[in-house]
C-alpha positions in Angstrom: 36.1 -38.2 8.9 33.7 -35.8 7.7 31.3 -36.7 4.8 31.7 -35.3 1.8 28.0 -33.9 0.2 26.5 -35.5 -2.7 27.4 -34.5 -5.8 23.5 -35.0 -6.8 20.7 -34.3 -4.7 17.0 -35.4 -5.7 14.5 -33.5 -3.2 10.8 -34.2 -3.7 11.4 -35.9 -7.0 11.8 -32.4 -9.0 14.3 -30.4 -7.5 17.8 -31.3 -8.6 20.9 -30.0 -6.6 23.8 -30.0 -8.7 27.5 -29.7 -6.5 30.4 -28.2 -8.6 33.7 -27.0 -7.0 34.3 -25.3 -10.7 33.5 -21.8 -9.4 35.3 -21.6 -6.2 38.7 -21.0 -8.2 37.0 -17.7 -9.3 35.8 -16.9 -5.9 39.4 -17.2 -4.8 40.2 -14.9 -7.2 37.7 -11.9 -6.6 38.1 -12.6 -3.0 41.9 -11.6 -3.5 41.0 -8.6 -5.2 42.3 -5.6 -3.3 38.6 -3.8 -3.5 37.2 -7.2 -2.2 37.3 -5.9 1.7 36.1 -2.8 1.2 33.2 -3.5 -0.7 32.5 -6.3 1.8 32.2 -3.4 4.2 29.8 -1.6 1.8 27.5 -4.3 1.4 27.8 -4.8 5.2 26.3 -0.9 5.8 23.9 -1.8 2.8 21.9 -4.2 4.7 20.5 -2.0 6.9 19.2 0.4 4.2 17.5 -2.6 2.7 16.0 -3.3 6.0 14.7 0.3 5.8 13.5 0.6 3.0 11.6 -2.2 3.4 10.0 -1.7 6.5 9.4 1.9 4.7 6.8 0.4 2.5 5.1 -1.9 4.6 4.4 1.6 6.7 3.3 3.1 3.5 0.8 0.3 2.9 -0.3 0.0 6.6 -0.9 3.6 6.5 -3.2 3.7 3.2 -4.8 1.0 4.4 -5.9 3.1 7.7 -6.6 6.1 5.7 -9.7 7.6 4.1 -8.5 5.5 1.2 -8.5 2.3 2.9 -11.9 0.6 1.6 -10.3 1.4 -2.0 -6.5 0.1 -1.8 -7.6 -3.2 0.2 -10.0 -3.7 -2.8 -7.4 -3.2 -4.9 -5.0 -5.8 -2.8 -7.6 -8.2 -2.8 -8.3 -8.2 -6.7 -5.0 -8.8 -7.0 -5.2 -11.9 -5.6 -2.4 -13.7 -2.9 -0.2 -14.8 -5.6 0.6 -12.0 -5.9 2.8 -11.8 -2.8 5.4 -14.1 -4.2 8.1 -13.3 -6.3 8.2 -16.1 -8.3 7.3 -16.4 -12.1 4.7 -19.0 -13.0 3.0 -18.7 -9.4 2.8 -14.8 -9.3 0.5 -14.3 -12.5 2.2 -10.6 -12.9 5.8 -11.9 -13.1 6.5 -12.8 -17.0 7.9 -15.9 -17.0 10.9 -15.3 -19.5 12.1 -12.0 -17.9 11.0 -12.9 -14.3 13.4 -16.0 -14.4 16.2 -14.4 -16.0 15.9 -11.4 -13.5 15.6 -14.1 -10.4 18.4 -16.5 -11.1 20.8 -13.2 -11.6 19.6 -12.0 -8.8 20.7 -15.7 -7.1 23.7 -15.9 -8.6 24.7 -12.9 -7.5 23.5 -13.4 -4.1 25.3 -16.8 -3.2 28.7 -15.8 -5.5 28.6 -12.2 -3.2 28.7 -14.5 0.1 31.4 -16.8 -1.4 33.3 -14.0 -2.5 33.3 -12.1 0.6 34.4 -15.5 2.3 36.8 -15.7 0.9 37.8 -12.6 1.4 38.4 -13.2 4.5 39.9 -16.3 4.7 37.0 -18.3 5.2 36.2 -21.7 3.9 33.8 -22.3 0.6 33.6 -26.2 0.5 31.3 -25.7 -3.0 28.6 -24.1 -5.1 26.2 -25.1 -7.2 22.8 -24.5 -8.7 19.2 -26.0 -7.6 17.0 -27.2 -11.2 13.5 -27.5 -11.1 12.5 -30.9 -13.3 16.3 -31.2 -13.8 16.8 -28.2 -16.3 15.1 -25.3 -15.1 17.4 -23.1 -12.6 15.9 -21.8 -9.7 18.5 -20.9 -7.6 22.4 -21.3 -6.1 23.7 -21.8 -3.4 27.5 -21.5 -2.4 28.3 -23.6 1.0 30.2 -22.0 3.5 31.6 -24.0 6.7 28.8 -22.9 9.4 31.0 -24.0 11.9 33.7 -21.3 10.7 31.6 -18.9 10.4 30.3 -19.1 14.0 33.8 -18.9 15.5 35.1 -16.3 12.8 35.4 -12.6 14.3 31.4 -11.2 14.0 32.5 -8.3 11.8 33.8 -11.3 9.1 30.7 -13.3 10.1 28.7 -10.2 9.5 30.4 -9.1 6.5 29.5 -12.7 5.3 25.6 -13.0 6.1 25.2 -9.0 4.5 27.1 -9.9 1.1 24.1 -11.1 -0.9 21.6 -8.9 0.1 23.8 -6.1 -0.3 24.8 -7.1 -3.7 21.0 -7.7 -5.0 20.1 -3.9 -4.0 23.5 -2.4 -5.8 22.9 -4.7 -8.6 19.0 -3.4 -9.0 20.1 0.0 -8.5 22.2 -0.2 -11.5 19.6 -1.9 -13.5 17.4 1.0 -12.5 20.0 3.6 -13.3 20.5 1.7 -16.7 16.5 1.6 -17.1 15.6 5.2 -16.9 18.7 6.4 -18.9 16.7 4.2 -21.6 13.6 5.5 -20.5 14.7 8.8 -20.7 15.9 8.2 -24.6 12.5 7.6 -25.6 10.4 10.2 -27.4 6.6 10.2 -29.2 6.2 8.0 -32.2 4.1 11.1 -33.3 2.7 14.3 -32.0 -0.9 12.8 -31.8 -3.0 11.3 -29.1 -2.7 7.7 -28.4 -5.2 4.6 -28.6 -5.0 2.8 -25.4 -8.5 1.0 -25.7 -11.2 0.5 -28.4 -14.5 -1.2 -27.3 -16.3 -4.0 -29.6 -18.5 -3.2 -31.6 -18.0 0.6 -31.1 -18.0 3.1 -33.9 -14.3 3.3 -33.8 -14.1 -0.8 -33.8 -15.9 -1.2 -36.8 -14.1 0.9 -39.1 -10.6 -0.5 -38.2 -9.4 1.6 -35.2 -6.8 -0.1 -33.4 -5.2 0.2 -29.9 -1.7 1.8 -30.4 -3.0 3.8 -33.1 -1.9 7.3 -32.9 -4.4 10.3 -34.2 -2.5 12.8 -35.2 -5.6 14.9 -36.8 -9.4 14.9 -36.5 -11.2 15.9 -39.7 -8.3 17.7 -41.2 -7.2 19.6 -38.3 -4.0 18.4 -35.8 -5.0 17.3 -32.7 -3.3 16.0 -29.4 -5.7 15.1 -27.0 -9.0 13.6 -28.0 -10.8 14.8 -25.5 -10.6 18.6 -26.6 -12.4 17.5 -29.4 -14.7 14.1 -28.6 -14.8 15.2 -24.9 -17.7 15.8 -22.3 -17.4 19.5 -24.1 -17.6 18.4 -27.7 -19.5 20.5 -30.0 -20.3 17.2 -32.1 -23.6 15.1 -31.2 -24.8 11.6 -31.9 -25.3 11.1 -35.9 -22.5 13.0 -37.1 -19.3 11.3 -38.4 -15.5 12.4 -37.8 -12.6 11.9 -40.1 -8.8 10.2 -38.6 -5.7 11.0 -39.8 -3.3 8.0 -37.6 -0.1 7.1 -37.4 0.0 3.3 -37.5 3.8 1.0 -38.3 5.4 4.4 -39.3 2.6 5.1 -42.1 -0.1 7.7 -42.0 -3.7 6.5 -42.6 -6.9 7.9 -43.3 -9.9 6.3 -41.7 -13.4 8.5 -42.7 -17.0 8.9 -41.7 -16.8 7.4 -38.6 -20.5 7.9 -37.3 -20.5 8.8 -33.5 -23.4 7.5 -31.5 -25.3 8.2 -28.1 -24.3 8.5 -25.4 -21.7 8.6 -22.9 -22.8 9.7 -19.6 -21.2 11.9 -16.7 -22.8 10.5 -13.4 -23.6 12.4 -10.0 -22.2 9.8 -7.9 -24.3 10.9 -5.1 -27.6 11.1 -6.7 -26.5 8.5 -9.8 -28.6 10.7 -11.9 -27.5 11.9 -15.3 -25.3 15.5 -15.6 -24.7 15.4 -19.3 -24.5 13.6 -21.8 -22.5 13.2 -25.4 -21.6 11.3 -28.5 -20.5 7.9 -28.2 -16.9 6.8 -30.1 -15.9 3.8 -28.3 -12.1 4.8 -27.6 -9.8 5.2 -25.2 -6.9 7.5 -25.2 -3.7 8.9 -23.7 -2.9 12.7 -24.7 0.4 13.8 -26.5 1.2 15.7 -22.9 0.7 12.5 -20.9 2.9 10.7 -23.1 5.9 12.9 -22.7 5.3 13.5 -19.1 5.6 9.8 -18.6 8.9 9.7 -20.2 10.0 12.7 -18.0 8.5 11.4 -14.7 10.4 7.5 -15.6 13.8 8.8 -16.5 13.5 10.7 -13.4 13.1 8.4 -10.5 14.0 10.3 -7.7 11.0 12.6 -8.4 8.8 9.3 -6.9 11.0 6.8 -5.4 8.3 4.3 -5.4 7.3 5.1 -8.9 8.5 1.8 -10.2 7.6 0.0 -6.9 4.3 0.9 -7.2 3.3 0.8 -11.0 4.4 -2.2 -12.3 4.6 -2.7 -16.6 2.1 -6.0 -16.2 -0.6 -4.5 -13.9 -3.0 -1.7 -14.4 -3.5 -0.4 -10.8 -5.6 2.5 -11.8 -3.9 4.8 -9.5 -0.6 5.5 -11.5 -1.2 8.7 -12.6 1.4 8.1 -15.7 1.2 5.1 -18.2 4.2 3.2 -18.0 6.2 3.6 -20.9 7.8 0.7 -21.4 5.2 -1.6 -20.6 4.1 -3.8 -23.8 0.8 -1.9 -24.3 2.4 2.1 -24.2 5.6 1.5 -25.7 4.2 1.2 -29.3 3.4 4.9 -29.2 7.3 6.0 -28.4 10.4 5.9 -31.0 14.0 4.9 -28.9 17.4 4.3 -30.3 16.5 0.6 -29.3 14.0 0.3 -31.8 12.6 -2.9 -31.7 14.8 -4.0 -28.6 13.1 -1.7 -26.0 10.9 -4.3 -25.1 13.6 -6.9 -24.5 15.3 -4.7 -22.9 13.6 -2.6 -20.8 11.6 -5.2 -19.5 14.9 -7.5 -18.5 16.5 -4.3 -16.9 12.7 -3.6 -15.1 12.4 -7.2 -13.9 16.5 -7.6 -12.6 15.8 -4.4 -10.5 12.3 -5.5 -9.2 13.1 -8.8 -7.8 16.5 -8.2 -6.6 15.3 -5.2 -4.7 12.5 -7.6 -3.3 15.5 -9.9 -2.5 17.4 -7.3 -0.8 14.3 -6.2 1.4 13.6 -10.1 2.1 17.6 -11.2 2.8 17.6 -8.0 4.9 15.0 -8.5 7.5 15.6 -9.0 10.5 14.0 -13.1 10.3 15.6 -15.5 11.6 17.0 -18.2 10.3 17.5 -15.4 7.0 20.5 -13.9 6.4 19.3 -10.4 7.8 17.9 -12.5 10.8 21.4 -14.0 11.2 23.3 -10.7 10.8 20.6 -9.3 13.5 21.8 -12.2 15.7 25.3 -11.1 15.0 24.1 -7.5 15.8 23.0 -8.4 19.6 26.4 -10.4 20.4 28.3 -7.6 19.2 25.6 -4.9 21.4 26.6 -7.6 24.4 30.1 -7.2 24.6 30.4 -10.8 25.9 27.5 -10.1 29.0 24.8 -12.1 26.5 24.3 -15.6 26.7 23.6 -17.9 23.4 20.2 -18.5 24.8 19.5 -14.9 25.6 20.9 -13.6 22.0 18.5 -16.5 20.8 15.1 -15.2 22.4 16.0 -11.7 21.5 16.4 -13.0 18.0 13.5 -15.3 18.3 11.2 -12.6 19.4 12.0 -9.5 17.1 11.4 -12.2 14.0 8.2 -13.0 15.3 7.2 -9.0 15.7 8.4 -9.0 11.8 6.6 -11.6 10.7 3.2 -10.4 13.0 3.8 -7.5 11.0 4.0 -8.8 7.6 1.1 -11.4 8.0 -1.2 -8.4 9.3 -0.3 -6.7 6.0 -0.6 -9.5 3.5 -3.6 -11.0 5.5 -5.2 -7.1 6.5 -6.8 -6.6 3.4 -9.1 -9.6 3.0 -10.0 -8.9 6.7 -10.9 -5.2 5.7 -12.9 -6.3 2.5 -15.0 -9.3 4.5 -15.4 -7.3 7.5 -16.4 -3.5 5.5 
């Protein structure tokens, strides 16, 4: 007689796995549905655009880091620090911890419930489902068990269909975030036509009379303005000892903020020579111009003019090399007006995190790593190619050996960049 799992489980005295057969009535019941198959088949062709896509930025990363701009982006890596490599919030110091873990127990759910549903589907068994709580109330994950036994005897386009289910329902489901993301995005227009306060150094001329970050300057001594550095720029008229009048926009009111004094000097450095071109008054301020603000709206709501647009410039890190501010990251988004109001942050950031880490999870799920579902569906994959001529043990080594290539690969580009920085 077989035995029947634990309801409880207690593994390393902090991770609780909680048993429930309460769900798999409602896996019955979407596995019924008539559209059940066929998007069991779409998730199936999904997997290997995951896969793709995947490998598609590890190239992109190997490549920069081989390039003239190599010293730079491993630097950049480095900084980052290796926590940075895991998608989990609380350990990965750029994942917020409220969003991240909403986003990353959807993106679970989804993933075990797409297996169980596609199961049963097909006729396969579910014996139960259930959640995994870290110190007994915080979820972490899910898990739906399906008979492995079953599975392994089913036909390999069920089994297939089966292993490809979650991963292919994390990329549709960050798609759709994305899609529901930049339609926000793309609602989102200047607070004011003005240039905006990103940074204000301490103890600067603009610090100590009350200039704030988010501020927006919508004039300069009287006359509109919207970029600063037309008029406070390397090319400025003005020079140290003279003082400049603010009109901002600050919480919806205008303000006036007079006779701030400028100061010397900012420098413009021959990099070469690191002697002195020019020099000019000293405000203390940094700022983002009306036309970088509404470009950044248009290049967000737009993401198939850079595909790895939100990939690449994430809300919670300043890279440096995102040529746009992010909009809806916590420190631009005071200088936009949206139909949200004060729910874009919420919002935004929820949709930007549900995309992020279910993408990861549909890259991850979709490699070709064994004992992971892509590894599994790979295995799948080489038994089908085989027509019956394969033995177990040969599909294994096959299997076996293209996970270790991936993972060769992956370690040389998460490990690459602290060789390149020690070595250079």
């Amino acid at each position: 007689m077989e035995e029947q799992p634990k309801r409880f489980e207690l593994h390393y005295g902090v991770v609780l796995m909680v048993r429930t057969k309460r769900f798999l009535s409602t896996m019955d019941r979407l596995g019924r549905s008539s559209i059940s198959r066929p998007v069991g088949w779409l998730l199936l062709y999904l997997m290997p655009v995951a896969a793709a896509a995947g490998f598609l930025l590890f190239v992109n990363v190997f490549r920069a880091l081989v390039s003239s701009r190599g010293p730079q982006v491993a630097t950049g890596i480095v900084n980052l620090g290796p926590l940075a490599n895991l998608g989990i919030p609380g350990l990965n110091p750029y994942i917020p911890l409220l969003y991240g873990w909403i986003a990353l127990v959807i993106g679970m759910v989804v993933h075990e419930g797409a297996h169980g549903i596609v199961a049963r589907s097909l006729g396969l068994p579910v014996k139960n489902s259930g959640l995994i709580l870290f110190l007994f109330v915080i979820p972490i994950g899910a898990f739906v068990d399906i008979d492995e036994a079953v599975l392994k005897q089913a036909p390999r386009s069920h089994s297939a269909r089966v292993l490809a289910a979650g991963a292919g329902t994390n990329l549709v489901l960050a798609l759709i975030s994305l899609l529901l993301l930049t339609s926000i995005v793309g609602s989102m227009t200047p607070a004011a036509n003005g240039a905006g306060i990103t940074t204000v150094s301490q103890g600067s001329p603009a610090y100590l009379k009350g200039v704030l970050p988010g501020d927006i300057v919508t004039a300069v001594d009287g006359k509109p303005v919207t970029d600063l550095n037309t008029v406070l720029g390397p090319n400025t008229t003005l020079t140290a000892g003279q003082s400049v009048n603010f009109t901002i926009y600050r919480d919806g009111q205008n303000l006036e903020i007079d006779n701030i004094q400028l100061v010397c000097c900012e420098r413009i450095i021959n990099v070469q020579t690191n002697q002195t071109i020019k020099t000019y008054p000293y405000i203390g301020i940094g700022q983002i111009s009306l036309a970088s603000l509404q470009s950044a709206v248009s290049t967000y709501s737009n993401p198939l003019s850079n595909p790895l647009l939100y990939i690449g410039c994430i809300p919670t890190i300043n890279l440096g090399n995102c040529q746009q501010a992010v909009p809806f990251s916590s420190s631009s988004s005071v200088f936009y007006r949206s139909p949200l109001g004060g729910g874009l942050i919420p919002v935004t950031n929820v949709l930007y995190w549900i995309f992020f880490l279910n993408f990861n999870l549909a890259i991850f799920n979709s490699l070709p790593i064994y004992p992971l579902d892509g590894g599994q569906a790979f295995r799948v994959g080489v038994e089908a190619l085989g027509r019956g001529r394969f033995s177990e043990e040969r599909v294994m080594k096959i299997t076996s050996a293209v996970t270790a290539g991936v993972l060769v690969f992956l370690l040389g580009i998460i490990v690459g960049p602290y060789i390149y920085v020690l070595v250079g």
